[in-house]
C-alpha positions in Angstrom: -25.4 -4.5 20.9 -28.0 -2.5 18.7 -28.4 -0.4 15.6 -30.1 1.8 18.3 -27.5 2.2 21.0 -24.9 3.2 17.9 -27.1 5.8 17.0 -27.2 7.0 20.8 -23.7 6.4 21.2 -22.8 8.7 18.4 -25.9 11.1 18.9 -27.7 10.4 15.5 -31.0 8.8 14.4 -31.1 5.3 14.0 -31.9 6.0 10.4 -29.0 8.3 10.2 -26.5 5.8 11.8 -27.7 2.9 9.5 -26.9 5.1 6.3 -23.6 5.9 8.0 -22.8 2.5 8.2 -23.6 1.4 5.0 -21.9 4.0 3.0 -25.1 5.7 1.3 -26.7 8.8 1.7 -25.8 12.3 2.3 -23.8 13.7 5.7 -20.9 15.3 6.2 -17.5 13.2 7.0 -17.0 13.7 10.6 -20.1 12.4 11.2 -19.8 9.4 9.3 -16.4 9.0 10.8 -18.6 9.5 14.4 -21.0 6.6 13.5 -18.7 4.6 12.4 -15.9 4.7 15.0 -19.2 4.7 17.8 -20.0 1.4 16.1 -16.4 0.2 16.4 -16.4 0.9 20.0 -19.6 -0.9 21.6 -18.6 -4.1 19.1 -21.5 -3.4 16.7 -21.5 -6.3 14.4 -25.4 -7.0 13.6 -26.2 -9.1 10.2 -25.7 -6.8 7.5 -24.3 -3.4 9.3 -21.3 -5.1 10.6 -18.5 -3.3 7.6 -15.8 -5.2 8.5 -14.5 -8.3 6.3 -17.8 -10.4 5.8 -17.9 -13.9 7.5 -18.5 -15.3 4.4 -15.2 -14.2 2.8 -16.8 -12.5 -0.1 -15.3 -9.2 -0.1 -12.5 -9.1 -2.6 -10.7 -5.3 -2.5 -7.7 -4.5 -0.6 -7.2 -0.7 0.2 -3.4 1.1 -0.4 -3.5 4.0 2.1 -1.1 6.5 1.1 -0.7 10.0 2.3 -0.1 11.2 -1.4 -0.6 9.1 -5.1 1.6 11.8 -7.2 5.1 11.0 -7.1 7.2 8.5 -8.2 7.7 5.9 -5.9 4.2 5.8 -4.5 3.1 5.4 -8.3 5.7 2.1 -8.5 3.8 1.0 -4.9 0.7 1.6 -6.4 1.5 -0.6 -9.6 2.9 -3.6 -7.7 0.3 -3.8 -5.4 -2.4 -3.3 -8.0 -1.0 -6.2 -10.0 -0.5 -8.6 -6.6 -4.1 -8.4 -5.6 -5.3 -8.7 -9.7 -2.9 -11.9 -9.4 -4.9 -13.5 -6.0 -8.0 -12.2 -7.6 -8.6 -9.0 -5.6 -9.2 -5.1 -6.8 -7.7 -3.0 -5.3 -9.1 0.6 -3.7 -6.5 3.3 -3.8 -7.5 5.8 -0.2 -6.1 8.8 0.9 -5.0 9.4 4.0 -6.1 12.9 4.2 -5.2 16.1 6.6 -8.8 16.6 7.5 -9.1 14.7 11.5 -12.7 14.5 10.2 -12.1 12.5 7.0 -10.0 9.5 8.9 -9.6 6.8 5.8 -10.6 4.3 8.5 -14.1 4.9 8.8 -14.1 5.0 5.2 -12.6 1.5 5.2 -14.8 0.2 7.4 -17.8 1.5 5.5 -17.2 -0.8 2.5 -15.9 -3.7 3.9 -12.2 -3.9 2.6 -10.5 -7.2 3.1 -7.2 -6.1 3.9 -5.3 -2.7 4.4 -2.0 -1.7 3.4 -0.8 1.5 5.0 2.4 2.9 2.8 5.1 5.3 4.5 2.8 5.8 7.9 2.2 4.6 11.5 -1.8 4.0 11.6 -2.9 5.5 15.4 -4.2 3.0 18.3 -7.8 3.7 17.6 -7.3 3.0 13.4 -5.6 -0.4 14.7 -8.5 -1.3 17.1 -10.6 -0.6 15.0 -9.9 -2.5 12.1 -8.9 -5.5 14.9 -12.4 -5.6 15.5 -13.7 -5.6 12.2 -11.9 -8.4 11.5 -9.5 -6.5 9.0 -6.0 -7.2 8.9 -3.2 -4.8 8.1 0.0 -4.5 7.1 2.6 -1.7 7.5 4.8 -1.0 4.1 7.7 1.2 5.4 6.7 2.3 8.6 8.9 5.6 9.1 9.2 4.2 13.1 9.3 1.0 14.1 5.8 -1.1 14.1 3.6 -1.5 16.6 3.5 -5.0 18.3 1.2 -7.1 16.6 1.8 -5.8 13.3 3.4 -7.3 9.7 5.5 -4.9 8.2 7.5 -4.8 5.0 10.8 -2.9 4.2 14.4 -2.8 3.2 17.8 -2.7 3.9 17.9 0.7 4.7 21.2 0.7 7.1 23.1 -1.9 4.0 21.8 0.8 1.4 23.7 3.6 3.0 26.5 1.5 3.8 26.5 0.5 0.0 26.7 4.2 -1.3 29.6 5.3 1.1 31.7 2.2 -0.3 30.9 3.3 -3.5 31.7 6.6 -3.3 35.4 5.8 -1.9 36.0 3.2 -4.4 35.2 5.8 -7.2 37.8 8.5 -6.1 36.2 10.3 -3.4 37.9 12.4 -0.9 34.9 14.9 0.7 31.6 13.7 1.3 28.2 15.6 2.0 25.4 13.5 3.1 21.4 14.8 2.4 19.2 13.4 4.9 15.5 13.7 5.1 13.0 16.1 7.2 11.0 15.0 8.6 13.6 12.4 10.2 11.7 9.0 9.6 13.1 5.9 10.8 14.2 4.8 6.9 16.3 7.7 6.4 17.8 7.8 9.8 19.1 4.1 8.9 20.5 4.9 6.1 22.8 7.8 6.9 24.0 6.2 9.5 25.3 3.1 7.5 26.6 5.9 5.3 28.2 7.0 8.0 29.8 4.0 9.9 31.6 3.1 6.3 32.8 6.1 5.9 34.4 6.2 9.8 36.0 3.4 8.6 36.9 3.6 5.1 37.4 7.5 5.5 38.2 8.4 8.6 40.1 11.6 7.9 38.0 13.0 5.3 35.7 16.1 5.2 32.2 15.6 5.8 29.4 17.5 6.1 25.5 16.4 7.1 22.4 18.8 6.1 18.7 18.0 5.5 16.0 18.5 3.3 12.5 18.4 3.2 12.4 15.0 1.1 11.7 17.3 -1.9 14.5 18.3 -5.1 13.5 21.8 -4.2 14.7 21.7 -0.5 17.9 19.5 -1.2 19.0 21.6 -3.5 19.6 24.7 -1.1 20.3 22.3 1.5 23.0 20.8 -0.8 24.1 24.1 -1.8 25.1 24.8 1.9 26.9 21.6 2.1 29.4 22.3 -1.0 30.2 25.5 0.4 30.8 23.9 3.9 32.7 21.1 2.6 35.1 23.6 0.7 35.8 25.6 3.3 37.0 22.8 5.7 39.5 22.5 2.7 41.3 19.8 0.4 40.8 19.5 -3.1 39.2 15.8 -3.7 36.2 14.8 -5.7 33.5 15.2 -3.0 30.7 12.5 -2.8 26.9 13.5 -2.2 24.5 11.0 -1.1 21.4 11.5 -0.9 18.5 10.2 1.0 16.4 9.5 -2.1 16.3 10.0 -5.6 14.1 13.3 -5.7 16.7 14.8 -3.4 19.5 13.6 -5.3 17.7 15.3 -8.3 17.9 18.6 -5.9 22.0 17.9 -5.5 22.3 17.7 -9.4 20.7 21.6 -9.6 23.4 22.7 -6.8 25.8 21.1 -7.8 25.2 23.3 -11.4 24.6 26.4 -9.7 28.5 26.5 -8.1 29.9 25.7 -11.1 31.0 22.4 -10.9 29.7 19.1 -13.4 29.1 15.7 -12.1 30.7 13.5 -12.5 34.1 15.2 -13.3 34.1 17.2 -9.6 31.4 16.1 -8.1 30.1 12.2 -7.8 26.1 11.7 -6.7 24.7 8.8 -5.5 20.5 8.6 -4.4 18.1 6.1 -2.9 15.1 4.2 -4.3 15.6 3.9 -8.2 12.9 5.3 -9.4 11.9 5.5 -12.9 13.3 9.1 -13.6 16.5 8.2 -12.2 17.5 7.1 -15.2 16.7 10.2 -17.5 18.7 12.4 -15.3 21.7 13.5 -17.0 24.2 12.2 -16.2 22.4 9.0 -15.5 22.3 8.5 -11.4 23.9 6.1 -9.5 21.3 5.4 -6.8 20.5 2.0 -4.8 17.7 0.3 -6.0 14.9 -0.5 -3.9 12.5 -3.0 -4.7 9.5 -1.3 -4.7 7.0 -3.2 -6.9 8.3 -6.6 -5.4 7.9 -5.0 -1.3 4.1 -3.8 -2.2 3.1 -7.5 -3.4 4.6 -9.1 -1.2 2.3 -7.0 1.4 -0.4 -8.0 -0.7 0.6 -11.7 -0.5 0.8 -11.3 3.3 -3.0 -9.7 3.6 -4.1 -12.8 1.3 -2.7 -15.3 4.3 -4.1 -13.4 6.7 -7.3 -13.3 5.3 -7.0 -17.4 4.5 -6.4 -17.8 8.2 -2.9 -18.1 8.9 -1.0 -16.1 11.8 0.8 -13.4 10.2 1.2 -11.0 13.2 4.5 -9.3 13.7 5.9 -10.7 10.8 8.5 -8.9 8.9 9.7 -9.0 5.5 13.0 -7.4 4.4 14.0 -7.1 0.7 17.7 -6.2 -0.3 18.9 -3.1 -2.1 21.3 -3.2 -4.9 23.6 -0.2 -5.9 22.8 0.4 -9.4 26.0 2.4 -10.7 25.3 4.9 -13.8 26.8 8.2 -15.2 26.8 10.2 -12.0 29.7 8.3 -10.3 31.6 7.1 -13.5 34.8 9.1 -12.4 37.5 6.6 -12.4 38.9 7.6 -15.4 39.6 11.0 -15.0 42.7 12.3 -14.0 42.9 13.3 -10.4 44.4 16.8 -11.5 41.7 17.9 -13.8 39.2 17.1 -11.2 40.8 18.7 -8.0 41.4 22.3 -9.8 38.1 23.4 -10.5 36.6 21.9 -6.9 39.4 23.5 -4.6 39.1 26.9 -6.9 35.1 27.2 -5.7 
């Protein structure tokens, strides 16, 4: 296959598609993205314009694809995974996977000759994972939001035990109504863990109130969406302390603000429990009760599963499942309070 029949392929000068391929020069994105995926196609992979992982094992950057670099937890991903490849002796590249269909991160990948991708919270498409198949580039999956692809190492928690965790929680800490936040889009991570949620409470609760809404993963949706459960919750009646969980710690941040606005105080009428941990979780005030997720340790150990792959060793379909642990702060310390103090001011909502 030739430099010459890529440049046909994707309807470019040969000049054109050897500056695609290389990275340099001025054009606009979708076209790199054309000569680049054209070259992935016919099994381009001549001398120096093949961009996938050099034979020579030279190239020594990983790239973190993430759909957004802003927030917390991405910024704890970000920092384990940065120090994991700085460990093995890698850099690593941090690349966005952007809304533009014309700017696909994989051509962009494939341009500079990453050794190994990591693609955060995200389900790459067949033609990003053939791609990077036949450049020689492998991938793995941290929190998939479905389940992998065949083929593909993946990293992730105990989403299902986390829930399952917080429910027990709860109902050990005085609990008698429960609303439960989950997350919209409904990604395979949340899904699990309202449903262990759930399960417990069927169990350890079966008579209890309990109310399901969603939120956009954001403290700004949650908190209208927890707003609507409160009020649902009290009109099914009783007068317990009534358990939010949420799906993660921004949206329990959201619960805190609605919890506020009808008048009620966590922890003395309403207990909180989130997901993930994150850094501000502990700044919140009261403190929040939330299950901790190991995010630092999941990104390196992705990392440490790219640097086998790219020493040889068969890592395909391999998956990796790190525990959560229910760290318990402020926003659930209720056991001391006098079930009569804490019932009046819920039931009188």
């Amino acid at each position: 296959m030739t430099l010459a029949a890529v440049a046909e392929h994707a309807g470019v000068s040969v000049a054109t598609a050897s500056r695609g391929l290389r990275g340099r020069g001025e054009m606009s994105a979708a076209t790199r993205a054309r000569i680049v995926r054209s070259a992935a196609e016919l099994g381009y992979r001549a001398g120096q314009e093949s961009r996938g992982r050099p034979r020579s094992g030279t190239a020594r950057t990983f790239d973190l694809v993430l759909g957004r670099f802003h927030d917390p937890y991405t910024a704890e991903i970000t920092a384990g995974a940065r120090a994991a490849a700085a460990a093995h002796g890698y850099d690593l590249t941090l690349t966005a996977d952007r809304e533009d269909p014309d700017d696909d991160w994989m051509p962009r990948i494939l341009s500079r000759g990453s050794a190994g991708v990591i693609v955060g919270l995200r389900i790459p498409t067949a033609s990003q994972i053939e791609a990077l198949r036949r450049a020689d580039i492998p991938l793995v999956l941290m929190e998939p939001p479905s389940e992998s692809p065949q083929g593909l190492p993946s990293v992730r928690t105990t989403d299902r035990e986390g829930g399952a965790a917080a429910a027990a929680h709860l109902v050990e800490r005085g609990a008698e109504r429960f609303v439960s936040i989950g997350g919209t889009p409904s990604y395979r991570f949340g899904r699990a863990r309202i449903d262990g949620f759930r399960e417990v409470l069927a169990r350890a609760a079966p008579e209890a109130s309990r109310v399901h809404v969603s939120a956009d993963w954001t403290a700004w949706g949650a908190r209208r969406a927890c707003s609507r459960g409160l009020e649902e919750v009290a009109a099914q009646g009783g007068s317990g302390l009534i358990g939010v969980f949420a799906c993660n710690d921004e949206m329990a941040a959201g619960a805190y603000r609605a919890v506020a606005d009808a008048g009620l105080s966590i922890p003395r009428h309403v207990l909180v429990v989130g997901f993930d941990d994150v850094r501000g979780a502990r700044w919140l005030h009261p403190p929040l009760t939330t299950l901790r997720q190991p995010i630092g340790e999941m990104a390196a150990a992705a990392v440490g599963i790219l640097v086998r792959a790219v020493g040889g060793e068969a890592v395909e379909d391999e998956s990796v499942v790190m525990p959560t642990e229910l760290v318990a702060r402020g926003s659930t310390a209720a056991a001391g309070i006098a079930k009569g103090a804490a019932t009046g001011a819920v039931s009188g909502r």
